[in-house]
C-alpha positions, 0 to 999 in steps of 0.5 A, spaced: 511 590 494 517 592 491 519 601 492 517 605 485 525 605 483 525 598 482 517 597 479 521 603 475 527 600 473 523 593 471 518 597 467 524 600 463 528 594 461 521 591 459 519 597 455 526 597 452 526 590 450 519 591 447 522 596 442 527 592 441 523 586 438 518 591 436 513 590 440 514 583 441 510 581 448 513 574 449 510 570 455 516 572 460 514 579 458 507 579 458 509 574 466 512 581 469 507 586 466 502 581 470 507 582 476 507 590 475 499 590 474 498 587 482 502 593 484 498 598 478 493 601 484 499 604 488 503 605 483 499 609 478 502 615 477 507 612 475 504 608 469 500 614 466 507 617 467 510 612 462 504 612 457 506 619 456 513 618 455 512 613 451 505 617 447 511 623 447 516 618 443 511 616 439 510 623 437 517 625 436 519 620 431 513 622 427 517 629 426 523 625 425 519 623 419 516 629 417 523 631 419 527 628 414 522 626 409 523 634 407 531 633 407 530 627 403 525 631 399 530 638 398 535 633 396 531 631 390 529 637 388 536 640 388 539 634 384 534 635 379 536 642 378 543 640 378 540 635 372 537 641 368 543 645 370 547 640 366 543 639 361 543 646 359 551 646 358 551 640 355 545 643 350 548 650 348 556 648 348 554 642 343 557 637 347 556 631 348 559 628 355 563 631 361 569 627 363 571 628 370 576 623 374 568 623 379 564 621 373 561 622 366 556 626 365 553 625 358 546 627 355 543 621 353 536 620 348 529 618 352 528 611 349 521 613 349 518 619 345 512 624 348 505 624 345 502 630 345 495 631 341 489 635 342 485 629 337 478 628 340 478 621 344 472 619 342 469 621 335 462 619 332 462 616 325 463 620 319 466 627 324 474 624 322 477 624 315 476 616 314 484 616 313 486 618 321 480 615 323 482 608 320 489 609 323 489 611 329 482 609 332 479 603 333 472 602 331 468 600 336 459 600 334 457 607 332 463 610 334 470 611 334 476 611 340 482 613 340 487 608 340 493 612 342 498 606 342 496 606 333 497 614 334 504 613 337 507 608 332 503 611 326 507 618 328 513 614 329 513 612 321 514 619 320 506 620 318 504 627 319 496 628 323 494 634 324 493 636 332 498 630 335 505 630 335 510 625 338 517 628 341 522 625 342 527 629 348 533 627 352 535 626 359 542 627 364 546 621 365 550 621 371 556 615 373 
């Protein structure tokens, strides 16, 4: 029977190759965790000791995680207010770029404008002036739906209705 140390240090190389290869049992694994089982009686102690250790591993990368996602998080939400900082500048001093030996910083048009309105999504017959009904909805039996599509490019043709507007708005650009 082999002493603690040596069941020790065997059940560590074999638990570190397991996280190498993530978690991967290969035949020769799988050949010595069954030579360490017939010492399991005598040695269990020692086994619930490394089911711990390795439940304690487990927890402490999910904190890691939980950890470095609110890093990653704080991050993005300081570059959106270094956008909106810029945007800002760029908005009240009438410029249209920033040059710098870093990078350009430029306020750039959003290649798609937003649609806002407050128009009923489904309407029965006769509720809508049949000019915007036959515009912007589709007629389905017996009653209208609003195809917002229709709406976006009607608006886009500079056709005014009331209730739905469409702006288009510009975002930071930074390289």
């Amino acid at each position: 029977m082999s002493s603690l140390y040596e069941l020790s240090t065997e059940l560590a190389m074999i638990h570190q190759e397991l996280m190498d290869d993530d978690g991967l049992v290969t035949p020769e694994r799988e050949a010595a965790l069954d030579r360490l089982k017939q010492d399991l009686p005598k040695k269990e102690a020692g086994y619930i000791k490394w089911y711990f250790n390795v439940k304690a591993e487990e927890a402490a990368f999910d904190m890691e995680v939980e950890r470095l996602t609110r890093k990653r998080d704080a991050r993005r939400k300081c570059l959106e207010w270094i956008k909106v900082m810029f945007k800002w500048h760029l908005e009240h001093t009438g410029l249209a770029r920033i040059e710098t030996p870093l990078g350009v910083v430029r306020l750039q048009n959003n290649s798609q404008a937003k649609l806002e309105h407050t128009l009923p999504l489904r309407a029965e017959l006769g509720e809508l002036p049949e000019d915007i009904a036959m515009e912007v909805y589709d007629l389905i039996p017996e009653h209208f739906e609003l195809n917002e599509k229709r709406l976006r490019d009607t608006l886009g043709k500079n056709i005014e209705i009331a209730g739905a507007t469409l702006t288009k708005g510009q975002h930071i650009r930074i390289g």
